[in-house]
C-alpha positions as CSV (number, residue, x, y, z in Angstrom):
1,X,0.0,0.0,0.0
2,X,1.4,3.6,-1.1
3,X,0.4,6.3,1.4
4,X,-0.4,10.0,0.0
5,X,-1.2,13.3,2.1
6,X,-3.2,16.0,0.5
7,X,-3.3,19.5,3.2
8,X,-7.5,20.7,2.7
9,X,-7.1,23.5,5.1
10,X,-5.5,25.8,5.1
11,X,-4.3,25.3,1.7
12,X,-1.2,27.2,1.7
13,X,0.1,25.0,4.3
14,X,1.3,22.3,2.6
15,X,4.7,21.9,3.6
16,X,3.7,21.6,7.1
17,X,3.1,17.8,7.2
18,X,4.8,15.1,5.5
19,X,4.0,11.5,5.0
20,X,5.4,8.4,5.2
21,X,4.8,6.5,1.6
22,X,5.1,2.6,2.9
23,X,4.1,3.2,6.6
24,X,1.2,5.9,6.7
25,X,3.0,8.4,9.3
26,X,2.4,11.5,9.4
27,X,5.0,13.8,10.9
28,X,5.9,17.3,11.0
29,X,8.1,19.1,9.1
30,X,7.4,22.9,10.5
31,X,6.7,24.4,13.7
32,X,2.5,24.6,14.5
33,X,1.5,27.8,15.8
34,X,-1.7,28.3,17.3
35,X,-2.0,32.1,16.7
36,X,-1.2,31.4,12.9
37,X,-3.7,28.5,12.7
38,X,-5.6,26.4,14.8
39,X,-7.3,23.7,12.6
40,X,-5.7,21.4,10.1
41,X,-7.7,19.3,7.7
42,X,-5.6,16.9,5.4
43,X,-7.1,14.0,3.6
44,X,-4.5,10.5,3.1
45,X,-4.9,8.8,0.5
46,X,-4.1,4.9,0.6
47,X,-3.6,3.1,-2.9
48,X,-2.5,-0.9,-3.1
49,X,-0.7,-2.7,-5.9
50,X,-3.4,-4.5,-7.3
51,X,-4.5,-5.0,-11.1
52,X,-6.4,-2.7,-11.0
53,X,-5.3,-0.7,-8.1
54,X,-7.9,-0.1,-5.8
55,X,-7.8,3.4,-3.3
56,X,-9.1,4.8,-0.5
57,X,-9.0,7.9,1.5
58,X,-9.5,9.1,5.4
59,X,-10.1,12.5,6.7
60,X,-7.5,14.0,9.5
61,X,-8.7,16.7,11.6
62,X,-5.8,18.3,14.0
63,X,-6.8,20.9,16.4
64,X,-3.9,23.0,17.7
65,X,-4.2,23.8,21.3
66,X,-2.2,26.5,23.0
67,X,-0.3,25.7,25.4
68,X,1.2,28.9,26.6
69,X,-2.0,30.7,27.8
C-alpha cells in the first residue's frame, strides 16, 4: 500500500506535514503555531498494488491547542 497526504485547510500549508509513503505516518516538518492556525484538515490517501489498483481515503482533523495561555 502507497500512502499519499493532500493538506485541505489551510491550503497554503502544505509543507507543514509530510507522509510516510510505505508506513502511513504523518509527521511534521514545520513548527504549529496556534496564533497562525488552529485547525488542520488533510485528507491521506491509501492506494494498493493490485490490477487494477484499488484506493481509498480518510479525513485527518488536528486541532492546535495553545499551550502557553
Amino acid at each position: 500500500i502507497s500512502y499519499s497526504l493532500q493538506t485541505l485547510f489551510p491550503p497554503d500549508k502544505k509543507d507543514v506535514f509530510g507522509i510516510d509513503r510505505r508506513s502511513g505516518e504523518i509527521r511534521l516538518r514545520n513548527d504549529l503555531d496556534f496564533e497562525d492556525v488552529s485547525l488542520y484538515r488533510l485528507q491521506v490517501d491509501a492506494t494498493d498494488q493490485g490490477n487494477p489498483p484499488l484506493s481509498g481515503h480518510c479525513k485527518v482533523v488536528l486541532e492546535v491547542l495553545d499551550v502557553n495561555d
